[in-house]
mmCIF file of the N, C-alpha and C atoms, coordinates in Angstrom:
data_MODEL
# 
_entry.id   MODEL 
# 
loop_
_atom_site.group_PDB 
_atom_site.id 
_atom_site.type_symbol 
_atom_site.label_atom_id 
_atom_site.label_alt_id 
_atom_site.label_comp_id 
_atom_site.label_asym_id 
_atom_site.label_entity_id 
_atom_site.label_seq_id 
_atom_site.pdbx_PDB_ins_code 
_atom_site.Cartn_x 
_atom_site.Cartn_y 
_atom_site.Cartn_z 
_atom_site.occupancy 
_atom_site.B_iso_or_equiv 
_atom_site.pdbx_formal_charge 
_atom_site.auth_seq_id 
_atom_site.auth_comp_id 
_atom_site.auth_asym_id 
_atom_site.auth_atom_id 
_atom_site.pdbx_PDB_model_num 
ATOM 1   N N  . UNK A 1 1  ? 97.527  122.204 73.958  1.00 0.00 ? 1  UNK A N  1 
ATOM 2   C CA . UNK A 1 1  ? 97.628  122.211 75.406  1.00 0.00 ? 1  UNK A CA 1 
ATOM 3   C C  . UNK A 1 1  ? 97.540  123.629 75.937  1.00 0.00 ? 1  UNK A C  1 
ATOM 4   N N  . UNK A 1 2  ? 96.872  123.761 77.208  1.00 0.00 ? 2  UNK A N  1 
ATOM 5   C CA . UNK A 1 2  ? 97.033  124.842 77.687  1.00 0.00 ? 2  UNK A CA 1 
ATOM 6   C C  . UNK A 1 2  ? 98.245  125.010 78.165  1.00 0.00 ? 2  UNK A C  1 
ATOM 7   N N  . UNK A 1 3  ? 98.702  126.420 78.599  1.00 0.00 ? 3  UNK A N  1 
ATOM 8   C CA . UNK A 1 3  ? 99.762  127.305 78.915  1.00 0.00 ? 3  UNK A CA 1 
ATOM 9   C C  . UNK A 1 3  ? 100.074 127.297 80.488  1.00 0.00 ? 3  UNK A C  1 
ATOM 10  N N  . UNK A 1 4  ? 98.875  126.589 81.372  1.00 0.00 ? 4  UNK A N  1 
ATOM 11  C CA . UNK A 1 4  ? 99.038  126.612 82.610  1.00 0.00 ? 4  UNK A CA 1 
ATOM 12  C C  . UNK A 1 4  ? 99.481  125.846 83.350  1.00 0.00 ? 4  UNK A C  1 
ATOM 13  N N  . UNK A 1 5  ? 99.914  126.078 84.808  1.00 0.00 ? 5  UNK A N  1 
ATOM 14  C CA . UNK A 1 5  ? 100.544 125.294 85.316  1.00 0.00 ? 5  UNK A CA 1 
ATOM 15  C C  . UNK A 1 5  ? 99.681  124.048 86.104  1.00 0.00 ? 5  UNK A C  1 
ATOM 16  N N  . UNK A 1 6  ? 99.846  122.943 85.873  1.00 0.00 ? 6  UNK A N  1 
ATOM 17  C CA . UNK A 1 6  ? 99.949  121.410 86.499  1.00 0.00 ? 6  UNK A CA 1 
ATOM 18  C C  . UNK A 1 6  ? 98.777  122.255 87.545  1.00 0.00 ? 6  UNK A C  1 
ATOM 19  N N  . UNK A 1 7  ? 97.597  121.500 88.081  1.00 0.00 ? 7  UNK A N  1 
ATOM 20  C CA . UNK A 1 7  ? 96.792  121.839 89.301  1.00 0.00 ? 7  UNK A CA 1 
ATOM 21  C C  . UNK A 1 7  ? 97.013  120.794 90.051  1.00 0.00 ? 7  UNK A C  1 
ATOM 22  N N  . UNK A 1 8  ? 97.069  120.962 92.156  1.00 0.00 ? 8  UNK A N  1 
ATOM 23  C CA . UNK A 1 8  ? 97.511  119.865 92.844  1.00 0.00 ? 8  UNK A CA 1 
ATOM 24  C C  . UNK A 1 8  ? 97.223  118.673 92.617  1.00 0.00 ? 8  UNK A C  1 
ATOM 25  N N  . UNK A 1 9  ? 96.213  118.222 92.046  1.00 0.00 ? 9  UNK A N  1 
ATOM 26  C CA . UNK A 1 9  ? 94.926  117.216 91.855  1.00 0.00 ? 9  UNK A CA 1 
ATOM 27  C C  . UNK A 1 9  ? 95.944  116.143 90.777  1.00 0.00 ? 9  UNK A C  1 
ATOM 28  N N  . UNK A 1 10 ? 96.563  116.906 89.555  1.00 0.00 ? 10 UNK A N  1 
ATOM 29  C CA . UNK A 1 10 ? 97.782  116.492 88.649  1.00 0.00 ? 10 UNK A CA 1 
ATOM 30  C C  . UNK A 1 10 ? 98.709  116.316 89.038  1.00 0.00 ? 10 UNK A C  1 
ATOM 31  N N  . UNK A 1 11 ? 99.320  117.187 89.844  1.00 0.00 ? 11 UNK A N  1 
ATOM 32  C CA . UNK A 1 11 ? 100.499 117.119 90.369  1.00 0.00 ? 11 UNK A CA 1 
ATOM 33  C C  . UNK A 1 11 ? 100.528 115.370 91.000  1.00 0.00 ? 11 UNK A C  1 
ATOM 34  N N  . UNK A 1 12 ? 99.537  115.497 92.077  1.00 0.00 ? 12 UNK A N  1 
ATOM 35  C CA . UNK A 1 12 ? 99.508  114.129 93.196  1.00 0.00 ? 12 UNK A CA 1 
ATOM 36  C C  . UNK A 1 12 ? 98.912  113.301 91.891  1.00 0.00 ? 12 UNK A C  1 
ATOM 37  N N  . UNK A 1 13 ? 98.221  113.258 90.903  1.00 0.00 ? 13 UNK A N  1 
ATOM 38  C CA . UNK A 1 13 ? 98.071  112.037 90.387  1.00 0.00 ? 13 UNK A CA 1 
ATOM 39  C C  . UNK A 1 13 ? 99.465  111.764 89.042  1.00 0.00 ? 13 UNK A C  1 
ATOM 40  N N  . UNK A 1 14 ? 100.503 112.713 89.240  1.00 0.00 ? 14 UNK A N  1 
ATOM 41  C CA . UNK A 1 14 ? 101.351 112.208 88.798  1.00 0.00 ? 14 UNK A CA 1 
ATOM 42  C C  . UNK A 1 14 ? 102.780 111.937 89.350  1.00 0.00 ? 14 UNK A C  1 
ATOM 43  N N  . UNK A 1 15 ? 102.433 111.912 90.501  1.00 0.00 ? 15 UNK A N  1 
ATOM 44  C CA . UNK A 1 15 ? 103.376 111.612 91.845  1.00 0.00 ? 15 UNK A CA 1 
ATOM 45  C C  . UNK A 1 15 ? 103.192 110.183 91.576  1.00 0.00 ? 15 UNK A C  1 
ATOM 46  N N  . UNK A 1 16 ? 101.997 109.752 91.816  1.00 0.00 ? 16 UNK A N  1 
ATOM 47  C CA . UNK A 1 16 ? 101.627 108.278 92.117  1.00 0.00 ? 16 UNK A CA 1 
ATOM 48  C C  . UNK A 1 16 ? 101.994 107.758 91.293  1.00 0.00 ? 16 UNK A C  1 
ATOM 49  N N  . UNK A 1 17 ? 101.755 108.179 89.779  1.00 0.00 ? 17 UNK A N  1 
ATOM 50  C CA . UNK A 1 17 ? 101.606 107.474 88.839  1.00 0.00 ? 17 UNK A CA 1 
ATOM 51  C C  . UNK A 1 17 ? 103.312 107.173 88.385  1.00 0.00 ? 17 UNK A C  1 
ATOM 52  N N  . UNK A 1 18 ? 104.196 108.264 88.878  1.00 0.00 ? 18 UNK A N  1 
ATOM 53  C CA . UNK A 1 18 ? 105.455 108.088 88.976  1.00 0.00 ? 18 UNK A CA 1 
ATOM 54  C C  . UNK A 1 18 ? 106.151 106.392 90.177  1.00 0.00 ? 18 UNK A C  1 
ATOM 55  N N  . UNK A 1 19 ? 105.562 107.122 91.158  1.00 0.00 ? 19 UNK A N  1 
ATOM 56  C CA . UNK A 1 19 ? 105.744 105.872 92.236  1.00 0.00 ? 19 UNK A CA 1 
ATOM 57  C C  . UNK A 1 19 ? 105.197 104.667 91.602  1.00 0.00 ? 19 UNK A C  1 
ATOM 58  N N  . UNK A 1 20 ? 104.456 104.158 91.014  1.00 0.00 ? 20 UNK A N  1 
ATOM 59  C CA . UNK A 1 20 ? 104.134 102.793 90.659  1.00 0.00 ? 20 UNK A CA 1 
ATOM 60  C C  . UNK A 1 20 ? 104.947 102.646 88.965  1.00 0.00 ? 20 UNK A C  1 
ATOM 61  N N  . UNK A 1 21 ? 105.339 103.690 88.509  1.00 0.00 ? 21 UNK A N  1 
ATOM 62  C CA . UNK A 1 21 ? 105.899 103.229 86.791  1.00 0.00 ? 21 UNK A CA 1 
ATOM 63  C C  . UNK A 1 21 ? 105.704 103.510 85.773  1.00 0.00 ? 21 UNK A C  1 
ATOM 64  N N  . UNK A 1 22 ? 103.847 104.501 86.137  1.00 0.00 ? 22 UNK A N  1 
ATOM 65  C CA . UNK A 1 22 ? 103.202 104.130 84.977  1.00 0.00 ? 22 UNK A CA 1 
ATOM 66  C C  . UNK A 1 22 ? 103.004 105.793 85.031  1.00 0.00 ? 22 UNK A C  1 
ATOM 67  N N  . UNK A 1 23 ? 103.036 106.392 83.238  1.00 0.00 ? 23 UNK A N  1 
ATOM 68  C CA . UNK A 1 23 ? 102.457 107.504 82.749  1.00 0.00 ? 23 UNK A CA 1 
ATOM 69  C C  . UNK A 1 23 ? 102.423 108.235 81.783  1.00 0.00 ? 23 UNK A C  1 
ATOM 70  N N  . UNK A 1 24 ? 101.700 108.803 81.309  1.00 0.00 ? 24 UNK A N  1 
ATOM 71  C CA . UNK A 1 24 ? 101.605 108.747 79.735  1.00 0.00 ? 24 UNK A CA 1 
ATOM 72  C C  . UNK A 1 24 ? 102.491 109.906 79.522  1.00 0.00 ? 24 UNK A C  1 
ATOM 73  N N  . UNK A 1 25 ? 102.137 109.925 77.968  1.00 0.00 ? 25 UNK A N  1 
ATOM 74  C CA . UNK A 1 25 ? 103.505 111.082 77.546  1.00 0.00 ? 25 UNK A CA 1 
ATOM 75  C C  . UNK A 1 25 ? 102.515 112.250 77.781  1.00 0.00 ? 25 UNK A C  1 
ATOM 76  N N  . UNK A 1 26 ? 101.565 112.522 77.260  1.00 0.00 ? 26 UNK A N  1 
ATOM 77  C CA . UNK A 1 26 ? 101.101 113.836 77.586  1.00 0.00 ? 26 UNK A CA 1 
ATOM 78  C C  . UNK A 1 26 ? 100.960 114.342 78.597  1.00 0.00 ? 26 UNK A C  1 
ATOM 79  N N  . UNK A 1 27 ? 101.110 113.480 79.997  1.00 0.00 ? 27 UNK A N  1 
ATOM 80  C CA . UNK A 1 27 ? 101.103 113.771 81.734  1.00 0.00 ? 27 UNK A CA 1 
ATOM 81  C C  . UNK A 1 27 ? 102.418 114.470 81.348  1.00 0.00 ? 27 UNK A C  1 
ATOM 82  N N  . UNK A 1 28 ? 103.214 113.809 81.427  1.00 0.00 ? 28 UNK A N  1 
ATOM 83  C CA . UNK A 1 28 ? 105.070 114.098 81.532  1.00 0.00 ? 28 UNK A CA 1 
ATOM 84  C C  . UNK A 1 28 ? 105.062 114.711 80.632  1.00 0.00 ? 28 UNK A C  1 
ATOM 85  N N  . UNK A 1 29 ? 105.268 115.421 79.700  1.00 0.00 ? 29 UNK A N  1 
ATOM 86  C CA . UNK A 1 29 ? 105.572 116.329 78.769  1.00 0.00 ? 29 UNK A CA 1 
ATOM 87  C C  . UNK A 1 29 ? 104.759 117.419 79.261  1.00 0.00 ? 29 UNK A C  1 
ATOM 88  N N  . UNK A 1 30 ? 103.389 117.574 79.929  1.00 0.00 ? 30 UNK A N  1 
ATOM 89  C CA . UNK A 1 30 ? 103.033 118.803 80.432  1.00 0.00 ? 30 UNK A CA 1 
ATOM 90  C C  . UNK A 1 30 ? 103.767 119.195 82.468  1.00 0.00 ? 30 UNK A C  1 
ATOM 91  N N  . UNK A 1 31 ? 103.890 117.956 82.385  1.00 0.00 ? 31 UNK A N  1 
ATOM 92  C CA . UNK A 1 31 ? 104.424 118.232 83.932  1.00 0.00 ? 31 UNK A CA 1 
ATOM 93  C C  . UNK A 1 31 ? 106.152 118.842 83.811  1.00 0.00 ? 31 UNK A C  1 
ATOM 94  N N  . UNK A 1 32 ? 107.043 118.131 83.025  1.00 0.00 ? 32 UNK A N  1 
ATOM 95  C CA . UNK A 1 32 ? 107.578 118.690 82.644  1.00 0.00 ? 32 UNK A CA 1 
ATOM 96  C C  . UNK A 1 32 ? 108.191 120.348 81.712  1.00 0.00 ? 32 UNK A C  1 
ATOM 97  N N  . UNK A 1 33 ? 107.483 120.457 81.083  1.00 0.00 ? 33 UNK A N  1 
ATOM 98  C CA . UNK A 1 33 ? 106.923 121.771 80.319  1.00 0.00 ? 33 UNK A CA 1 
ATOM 99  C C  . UNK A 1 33 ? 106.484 122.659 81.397  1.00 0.00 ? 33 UNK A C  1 
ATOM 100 N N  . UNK A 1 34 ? 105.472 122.758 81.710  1.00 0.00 ? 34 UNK A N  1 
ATOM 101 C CA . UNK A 1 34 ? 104.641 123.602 82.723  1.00 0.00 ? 34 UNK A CA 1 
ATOM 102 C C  . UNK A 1 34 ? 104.631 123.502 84.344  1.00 0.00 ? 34 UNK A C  1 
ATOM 103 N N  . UNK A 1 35 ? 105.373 122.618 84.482  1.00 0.00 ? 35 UNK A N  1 
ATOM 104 C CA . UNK A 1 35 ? 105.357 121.821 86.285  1.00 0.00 ? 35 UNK A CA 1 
ATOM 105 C C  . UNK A 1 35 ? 106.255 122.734 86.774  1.00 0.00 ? 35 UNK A C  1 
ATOM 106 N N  . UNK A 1 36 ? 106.859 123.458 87.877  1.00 0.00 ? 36 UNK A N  1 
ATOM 107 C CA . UNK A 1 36 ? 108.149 123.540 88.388  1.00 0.00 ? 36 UNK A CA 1 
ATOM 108 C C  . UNK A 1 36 ? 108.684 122.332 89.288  1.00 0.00 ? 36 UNK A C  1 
ATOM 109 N N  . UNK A 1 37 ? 109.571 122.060 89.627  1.00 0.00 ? 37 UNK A N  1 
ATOM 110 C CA . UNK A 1 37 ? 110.239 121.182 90.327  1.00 0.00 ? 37 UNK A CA 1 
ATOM 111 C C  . UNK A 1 37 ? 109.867 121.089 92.038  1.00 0.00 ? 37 UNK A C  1 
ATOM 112 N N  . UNK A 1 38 ? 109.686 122.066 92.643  1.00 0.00 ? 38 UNK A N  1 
ATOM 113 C CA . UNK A 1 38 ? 109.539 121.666 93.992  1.00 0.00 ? 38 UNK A CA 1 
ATOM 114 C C  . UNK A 1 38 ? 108.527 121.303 94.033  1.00 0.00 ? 38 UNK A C  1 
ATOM 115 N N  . UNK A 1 39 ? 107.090 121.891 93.944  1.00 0.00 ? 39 UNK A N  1 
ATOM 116 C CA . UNK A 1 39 ? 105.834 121.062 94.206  1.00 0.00 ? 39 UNK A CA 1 
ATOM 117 C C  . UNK A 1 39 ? 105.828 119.645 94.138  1.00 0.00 ? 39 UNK A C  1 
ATOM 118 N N  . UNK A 1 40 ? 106.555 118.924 93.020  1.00 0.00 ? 40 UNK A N  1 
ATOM 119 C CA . UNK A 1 40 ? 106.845 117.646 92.833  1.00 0.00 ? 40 UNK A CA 1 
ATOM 120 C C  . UNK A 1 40 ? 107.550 117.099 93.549  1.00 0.00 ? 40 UNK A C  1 
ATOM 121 N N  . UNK A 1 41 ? 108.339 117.284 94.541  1.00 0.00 ? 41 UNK A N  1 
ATOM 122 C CA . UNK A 1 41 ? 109.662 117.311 95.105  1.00 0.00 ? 41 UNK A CA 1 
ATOM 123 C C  . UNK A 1 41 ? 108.726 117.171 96.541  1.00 0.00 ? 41 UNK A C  1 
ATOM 124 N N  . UNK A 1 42 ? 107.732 118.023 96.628  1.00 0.00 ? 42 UNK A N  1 
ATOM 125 C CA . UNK A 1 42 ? 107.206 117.901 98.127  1.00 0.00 ? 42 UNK A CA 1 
ATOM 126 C C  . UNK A 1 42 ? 106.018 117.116 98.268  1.00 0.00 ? 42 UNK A C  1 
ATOM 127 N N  . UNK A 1 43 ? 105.410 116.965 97.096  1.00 0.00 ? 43 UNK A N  1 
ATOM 128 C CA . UNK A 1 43 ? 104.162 115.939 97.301  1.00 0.00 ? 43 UNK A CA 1 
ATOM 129 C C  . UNK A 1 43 ? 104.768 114.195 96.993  1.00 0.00 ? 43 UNK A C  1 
ATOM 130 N N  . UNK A 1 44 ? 106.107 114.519 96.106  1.00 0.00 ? 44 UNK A N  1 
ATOM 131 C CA . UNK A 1 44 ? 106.181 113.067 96.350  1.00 0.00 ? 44 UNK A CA 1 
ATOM 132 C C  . UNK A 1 44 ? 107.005 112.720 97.700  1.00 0.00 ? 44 UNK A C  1 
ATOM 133 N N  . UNK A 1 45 ? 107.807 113.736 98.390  1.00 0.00 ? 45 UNK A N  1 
ATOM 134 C CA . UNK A 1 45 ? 108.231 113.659 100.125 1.00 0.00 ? 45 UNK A CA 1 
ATOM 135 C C  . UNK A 1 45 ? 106.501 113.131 101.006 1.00 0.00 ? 45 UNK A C  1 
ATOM 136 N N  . UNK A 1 46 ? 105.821 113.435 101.115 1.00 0.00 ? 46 UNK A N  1 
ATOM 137 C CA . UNK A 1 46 ? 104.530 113.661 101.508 1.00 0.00 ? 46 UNK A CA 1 
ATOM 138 C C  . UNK A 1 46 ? 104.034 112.477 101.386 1.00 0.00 ? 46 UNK A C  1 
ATOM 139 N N  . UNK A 1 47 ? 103.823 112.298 99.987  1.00 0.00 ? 47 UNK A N  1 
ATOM 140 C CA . UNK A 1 47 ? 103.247 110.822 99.722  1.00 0.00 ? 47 UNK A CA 1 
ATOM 141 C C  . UNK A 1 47 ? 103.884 109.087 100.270 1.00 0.00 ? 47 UNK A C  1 
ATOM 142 N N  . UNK A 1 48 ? 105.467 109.686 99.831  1.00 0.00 ? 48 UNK A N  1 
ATOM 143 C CA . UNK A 1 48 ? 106.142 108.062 100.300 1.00 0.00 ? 48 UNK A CA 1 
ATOM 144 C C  . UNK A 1 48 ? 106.235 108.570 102.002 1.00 0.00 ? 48 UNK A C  1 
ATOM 145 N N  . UNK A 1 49 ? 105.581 109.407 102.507 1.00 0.00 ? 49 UNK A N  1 
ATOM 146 C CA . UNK A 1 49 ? 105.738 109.467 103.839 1.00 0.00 ? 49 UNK A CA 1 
ATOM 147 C C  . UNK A 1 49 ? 104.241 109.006 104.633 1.00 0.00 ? 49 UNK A C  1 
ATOM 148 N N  . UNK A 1 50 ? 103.569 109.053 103.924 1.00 0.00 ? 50 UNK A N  1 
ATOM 149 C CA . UNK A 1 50 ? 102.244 108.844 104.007 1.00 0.00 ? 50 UNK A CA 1 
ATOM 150 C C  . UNK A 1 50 ? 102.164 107.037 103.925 1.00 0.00 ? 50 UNK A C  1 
ATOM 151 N N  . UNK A 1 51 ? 102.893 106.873 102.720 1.00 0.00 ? 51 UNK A N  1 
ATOM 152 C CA . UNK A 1 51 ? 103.291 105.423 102.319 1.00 0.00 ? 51 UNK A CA 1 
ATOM 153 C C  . UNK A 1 51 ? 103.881 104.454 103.414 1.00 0.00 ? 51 UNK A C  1 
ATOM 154 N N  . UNK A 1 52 ? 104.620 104.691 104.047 1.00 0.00 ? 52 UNK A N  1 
ATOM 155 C CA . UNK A 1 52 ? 105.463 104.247 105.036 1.00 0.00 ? 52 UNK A CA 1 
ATOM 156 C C  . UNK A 1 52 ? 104.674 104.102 106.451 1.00 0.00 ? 52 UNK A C  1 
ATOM 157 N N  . UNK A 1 53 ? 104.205 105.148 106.798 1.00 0.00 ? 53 UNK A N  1 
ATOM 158 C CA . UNK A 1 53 ? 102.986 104.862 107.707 1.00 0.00 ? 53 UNK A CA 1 
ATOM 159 C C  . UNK A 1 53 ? 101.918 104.309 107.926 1.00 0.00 ? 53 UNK A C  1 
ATOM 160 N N  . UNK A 1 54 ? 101.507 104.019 106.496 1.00 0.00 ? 54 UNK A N  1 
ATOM 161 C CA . UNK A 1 54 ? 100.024 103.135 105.914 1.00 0.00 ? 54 UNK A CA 1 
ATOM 162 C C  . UNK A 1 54 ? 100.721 101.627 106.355 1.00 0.00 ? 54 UNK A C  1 
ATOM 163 N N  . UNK A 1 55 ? 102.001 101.504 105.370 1.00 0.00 ? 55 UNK A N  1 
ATOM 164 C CA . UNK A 1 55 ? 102.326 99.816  105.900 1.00 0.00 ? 55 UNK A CA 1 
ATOM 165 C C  . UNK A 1 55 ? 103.103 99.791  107.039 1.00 0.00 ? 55 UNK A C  1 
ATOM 166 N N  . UNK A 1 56 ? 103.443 101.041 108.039 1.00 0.00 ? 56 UNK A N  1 
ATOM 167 C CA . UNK A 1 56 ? 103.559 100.103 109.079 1.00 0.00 ? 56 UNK A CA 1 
ATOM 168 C C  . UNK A 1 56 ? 102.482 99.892  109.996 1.00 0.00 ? 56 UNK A C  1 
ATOM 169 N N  . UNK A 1 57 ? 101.610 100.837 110.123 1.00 0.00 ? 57 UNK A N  1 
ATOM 170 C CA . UNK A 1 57 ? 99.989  100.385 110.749 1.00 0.00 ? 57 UNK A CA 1 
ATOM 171 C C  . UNK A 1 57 ? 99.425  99.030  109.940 1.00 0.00 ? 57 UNK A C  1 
ATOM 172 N N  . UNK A 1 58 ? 99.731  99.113  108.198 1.00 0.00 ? 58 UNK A N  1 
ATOM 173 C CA . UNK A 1 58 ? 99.085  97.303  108.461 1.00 0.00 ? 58 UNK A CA 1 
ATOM 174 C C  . UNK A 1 58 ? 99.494  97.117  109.199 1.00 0.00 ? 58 UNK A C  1 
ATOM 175 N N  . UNK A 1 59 ? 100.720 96.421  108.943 1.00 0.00 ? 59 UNK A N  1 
ATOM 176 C CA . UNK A 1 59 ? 101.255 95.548  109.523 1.00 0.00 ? 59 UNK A CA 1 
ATOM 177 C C  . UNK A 1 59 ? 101.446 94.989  110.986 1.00 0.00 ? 59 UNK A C  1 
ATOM 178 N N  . UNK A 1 60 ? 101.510 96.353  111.615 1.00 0.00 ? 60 UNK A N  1 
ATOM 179 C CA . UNK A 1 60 ? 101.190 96.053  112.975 1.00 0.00 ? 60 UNK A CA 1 
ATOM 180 C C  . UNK A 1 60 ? 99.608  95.314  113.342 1.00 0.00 ? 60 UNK A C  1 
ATOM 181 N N  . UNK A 1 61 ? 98.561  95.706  112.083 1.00 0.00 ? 61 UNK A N  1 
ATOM 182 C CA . UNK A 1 61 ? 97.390  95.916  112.308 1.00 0.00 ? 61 UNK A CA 1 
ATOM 183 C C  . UNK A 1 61 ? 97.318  93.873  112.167 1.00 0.00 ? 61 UNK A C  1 
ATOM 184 N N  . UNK A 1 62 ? 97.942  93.741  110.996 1.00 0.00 ? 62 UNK A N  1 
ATOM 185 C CA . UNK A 1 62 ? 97.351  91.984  110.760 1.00 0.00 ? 62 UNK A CA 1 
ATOM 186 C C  . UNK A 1 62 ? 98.424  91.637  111.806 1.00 0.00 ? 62 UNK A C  1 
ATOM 187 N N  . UNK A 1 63 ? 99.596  91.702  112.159 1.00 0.00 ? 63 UNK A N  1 
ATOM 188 C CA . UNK A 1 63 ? 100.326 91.034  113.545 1.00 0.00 ? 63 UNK A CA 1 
ATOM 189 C C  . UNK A 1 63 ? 99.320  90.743  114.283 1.00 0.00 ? 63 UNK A C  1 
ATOM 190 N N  . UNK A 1 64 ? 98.706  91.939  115.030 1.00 0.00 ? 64 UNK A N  1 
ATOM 191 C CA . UNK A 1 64 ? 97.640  91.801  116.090 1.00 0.00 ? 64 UNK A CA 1 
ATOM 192 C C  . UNK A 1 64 ? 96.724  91.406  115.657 1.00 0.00 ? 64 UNK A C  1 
ATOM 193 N N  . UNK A 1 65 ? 96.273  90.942  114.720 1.00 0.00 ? 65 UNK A N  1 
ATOM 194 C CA . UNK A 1 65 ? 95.414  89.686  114.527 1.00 0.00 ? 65 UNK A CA 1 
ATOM 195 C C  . UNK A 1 65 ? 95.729  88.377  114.453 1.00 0.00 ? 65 UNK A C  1 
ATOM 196 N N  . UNK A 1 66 ? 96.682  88.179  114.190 1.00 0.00 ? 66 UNK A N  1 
ATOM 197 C CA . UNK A 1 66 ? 97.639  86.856  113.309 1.00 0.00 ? 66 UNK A CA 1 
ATOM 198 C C  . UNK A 1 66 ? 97.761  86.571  115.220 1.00 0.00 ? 66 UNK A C  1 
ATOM 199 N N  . UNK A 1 67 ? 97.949  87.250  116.389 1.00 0.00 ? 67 UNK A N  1 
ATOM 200 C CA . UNK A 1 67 ? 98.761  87.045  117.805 1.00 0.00 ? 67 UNK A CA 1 
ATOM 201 C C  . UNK A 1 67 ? 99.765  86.945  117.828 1.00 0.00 ? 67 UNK A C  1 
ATOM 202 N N  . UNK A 1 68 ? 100.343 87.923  116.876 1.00 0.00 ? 68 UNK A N  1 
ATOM 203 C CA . UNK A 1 68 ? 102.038 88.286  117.198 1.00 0.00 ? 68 UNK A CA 1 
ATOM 204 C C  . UNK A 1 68 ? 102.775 88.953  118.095 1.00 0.00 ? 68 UNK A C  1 
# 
């Protein structure tokens, strides 16, 4: 493994991959190892915030179809 640190691209695809359950050992053992803690800390703030807004626009979105 390289010596460097996690790039955003990793970081956010192991945000997600955290949020749903799933991830291999060599993700987590380098995110761990080489990651620092806040970047992780703010993209997964970011993401479940991003998250929360996606389903409440569905939802509003199929209401107003459904004629709720």
């Amino acid at each position: 493994m390289s010596q460097r640190r996690p790039s955003l691209w990793q970081m956010l695809l192991s945000v997600l991959a955290a949020m749903i359950g799933v991830q291999s050992e060599k993700n987590h053992e380098r995110d761990f190892s080489k990651g620092r803690l806040w970047p992780f800390v703010f993209l997964g703030l970011i993401t479940l915030i991003v998250f929360i807004i996606a389903v409440i626009f569905l939802t509003r979105w199929a209401l107003s179809i459904a004629g709720v």
